[in-house]
N, C-alpha and C positions, 0 to 999 in steps of 0.2 A: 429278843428283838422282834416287834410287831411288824409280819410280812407285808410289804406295798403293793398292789396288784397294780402291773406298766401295762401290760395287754389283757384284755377281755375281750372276747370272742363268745357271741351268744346267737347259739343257731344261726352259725353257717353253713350256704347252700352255696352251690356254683354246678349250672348245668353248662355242659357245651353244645353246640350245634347239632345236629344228628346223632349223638351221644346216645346210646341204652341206655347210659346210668347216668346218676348225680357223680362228679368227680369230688365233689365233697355232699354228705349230708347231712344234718342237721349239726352242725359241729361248734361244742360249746369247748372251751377251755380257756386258761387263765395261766398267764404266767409273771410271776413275783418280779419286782427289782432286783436285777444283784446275779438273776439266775443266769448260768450255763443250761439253755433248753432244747433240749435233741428233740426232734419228729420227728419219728424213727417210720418205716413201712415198704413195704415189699411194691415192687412196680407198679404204677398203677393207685395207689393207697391214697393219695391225694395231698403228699406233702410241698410237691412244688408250685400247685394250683393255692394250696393255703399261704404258703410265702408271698406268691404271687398278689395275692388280695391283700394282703397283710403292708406290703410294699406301694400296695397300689397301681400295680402294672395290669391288670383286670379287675374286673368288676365285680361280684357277688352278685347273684339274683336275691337270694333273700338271706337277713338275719342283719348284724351290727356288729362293729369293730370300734374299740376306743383303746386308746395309746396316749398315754401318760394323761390320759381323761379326755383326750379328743377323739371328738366322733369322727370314723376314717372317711363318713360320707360327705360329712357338712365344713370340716376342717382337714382336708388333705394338704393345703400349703402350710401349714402349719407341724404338723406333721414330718414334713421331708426334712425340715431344717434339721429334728431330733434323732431321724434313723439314718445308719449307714447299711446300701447293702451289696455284698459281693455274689451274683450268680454265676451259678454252675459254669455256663460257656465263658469261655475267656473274653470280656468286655473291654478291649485295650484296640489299640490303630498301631498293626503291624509295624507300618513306614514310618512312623514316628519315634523317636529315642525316649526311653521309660522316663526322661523330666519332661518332656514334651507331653506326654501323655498323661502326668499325675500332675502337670499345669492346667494342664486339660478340665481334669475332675475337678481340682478342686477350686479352680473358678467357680464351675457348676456349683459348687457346693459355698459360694460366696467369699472364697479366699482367695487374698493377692498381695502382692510383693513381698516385703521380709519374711513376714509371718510364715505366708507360703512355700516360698525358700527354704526356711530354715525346718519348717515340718516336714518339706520330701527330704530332704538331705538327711535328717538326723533319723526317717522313717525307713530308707533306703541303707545306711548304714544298720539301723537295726537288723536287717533281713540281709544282711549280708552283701548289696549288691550295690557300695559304693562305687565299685568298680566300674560297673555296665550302665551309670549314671545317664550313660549322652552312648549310650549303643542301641539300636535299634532296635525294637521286642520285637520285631519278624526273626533273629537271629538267636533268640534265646530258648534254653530250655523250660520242659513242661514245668517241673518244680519253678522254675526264676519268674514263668510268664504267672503264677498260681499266685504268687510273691508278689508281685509288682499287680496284681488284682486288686488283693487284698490290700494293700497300702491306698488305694485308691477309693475304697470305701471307708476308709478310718482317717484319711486325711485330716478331716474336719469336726472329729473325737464325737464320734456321735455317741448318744443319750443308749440308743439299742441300735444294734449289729446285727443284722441279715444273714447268712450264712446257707447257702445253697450248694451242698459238697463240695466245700473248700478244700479236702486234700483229695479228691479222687483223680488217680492216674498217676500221681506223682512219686520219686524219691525218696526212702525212708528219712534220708537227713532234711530234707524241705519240708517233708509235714511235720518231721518234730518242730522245727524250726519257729510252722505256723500254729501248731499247737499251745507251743508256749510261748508266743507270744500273745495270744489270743486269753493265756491262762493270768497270764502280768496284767494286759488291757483289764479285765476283768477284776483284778483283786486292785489293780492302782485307783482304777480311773471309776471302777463298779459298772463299767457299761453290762448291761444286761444283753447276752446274746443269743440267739431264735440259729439252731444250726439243723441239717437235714444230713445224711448220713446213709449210706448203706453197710457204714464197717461199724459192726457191733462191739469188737474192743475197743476201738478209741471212743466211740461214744459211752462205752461206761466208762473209762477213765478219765474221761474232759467234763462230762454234763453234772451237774449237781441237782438235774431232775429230766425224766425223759417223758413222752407220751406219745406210744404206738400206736398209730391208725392203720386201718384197712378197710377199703370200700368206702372209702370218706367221711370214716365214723372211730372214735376214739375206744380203743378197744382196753388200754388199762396205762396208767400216770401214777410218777411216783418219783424220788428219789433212786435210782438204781437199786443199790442195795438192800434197801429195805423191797423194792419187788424181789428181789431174788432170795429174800426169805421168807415172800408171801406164796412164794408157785413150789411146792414140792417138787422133789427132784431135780429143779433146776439151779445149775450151780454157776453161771452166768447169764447176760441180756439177751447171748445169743441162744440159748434153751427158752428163754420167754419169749424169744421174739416167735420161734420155729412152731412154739408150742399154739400159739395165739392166732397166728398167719399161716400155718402148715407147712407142709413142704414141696406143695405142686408150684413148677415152675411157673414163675410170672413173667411174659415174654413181652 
């Protein structure tokens, strides 16, 4: 089957303010329909400043972004309709009850009455948490608030999915949870998902292609598996990532 290129990224830049360095540099990459796509990189390496441009929540000094063939400069409302995306900090209103708050979104995201209804309910039952329906996400657990994030970026079944360390901090039984669900979304629906990561096992077990940066420059892409039979010696992501990024702490 002939690969569909959803995002192209052709030389991007992003300085910050009094910044030594570029947080991203010249950074080119492409990623297919269809794909599970890990940006994998050690503190610093510039993957949530690339989301970030990607999402459109910052700007880019130089280079170009097209998604699903829109250009991210000249066509961003266009754009949002297609993506969903869940970041890293927990984006939800404490004092609000998780229907209140995934009414919230997905108005934002153009949806209301039945429709809406019946996608948090049967979205909230998937992840378990028909129960906590009308309970208040100030009271809930890391895993349940991680859970009710994530439903909040997929309300509205977007085309690609966002993904800014959606299990970090949480439960072994909540990140399977989100894992496979995320692994269903993707083989039912085909959404293409863009995920960030600092746990190298579940990123070679969820991604069906990875690509590691550092210093804001793409240091090697690929399919997992086949990288790990392209780096001698290394018998997982986490020997290529070590190998590639070293081992001096990034603080």
């Amino acid at each position: 089957m002939k690969q569909v290129t959803i995002i192209d990224i052709k030389h991007l830049t992003k300085y910050y303010k009094n910044a030594d360095e570029a947080a991203v540099k010249d950074l080119n990459l492409s990623v297919n329909k269809g794909d599970i796509f890990g940006l994998l990189g050690p503190n610093g390496a510039g993957k949530t400043t690339t989301i970030s441009i990607l999402c459109n929540q910052i700007s880019a000094n130089e280079g170009e972004v097209f998604i699903e063939g829109y250009n991210l400069h000249s066509e961003s409302d266009l754009i949002k309709k297609i993506i969903g995306v869940v970041p890293q900090d927990i984006a939800l209103y404490p004092k609000l009850t998780a229907y209140e708050n995934l009414k919230f979104f997905g108005n934002m995201y153009g949806l209301s009455g039945k429709v809406l209804k019946e996608r948090i309910v049967s979205s909230v039952s998937d992840f378990g948490l028909e129960k906590k329906l009308h309970s208040k996400v100030g009271t809930f657990s890391g895993g349940m608030k991680r859970r009710i994030n994530l439903i909040a970026g997929i309300l509205h079944k977007p085309n690609i999915l966002f993904l800014d360390e959606p299990t970090v901090g949480i439960d072994v039984q909540s990140k399977n949870v989100i894992i496979e669900h995320l692994q269903q979304l993707n083989a039912s629906e085909g959404t293409t998902i863009v995920y960030t990561s600092h746990l190298m096992e579940e990123a070679e077990r969820f991604c069906t292609h990875i690509a590691i940066i550092d210093v804001g420059k793409v240091v090697t892409i690929g399919e997992p598996s086949t990288l790990i039979k392209a780096y001698p010696g290394c018998s997982n992501l986490e020997d290529i990532f070590l190998l590639l990024t070293g081992r001096s702490l990034r603080d």
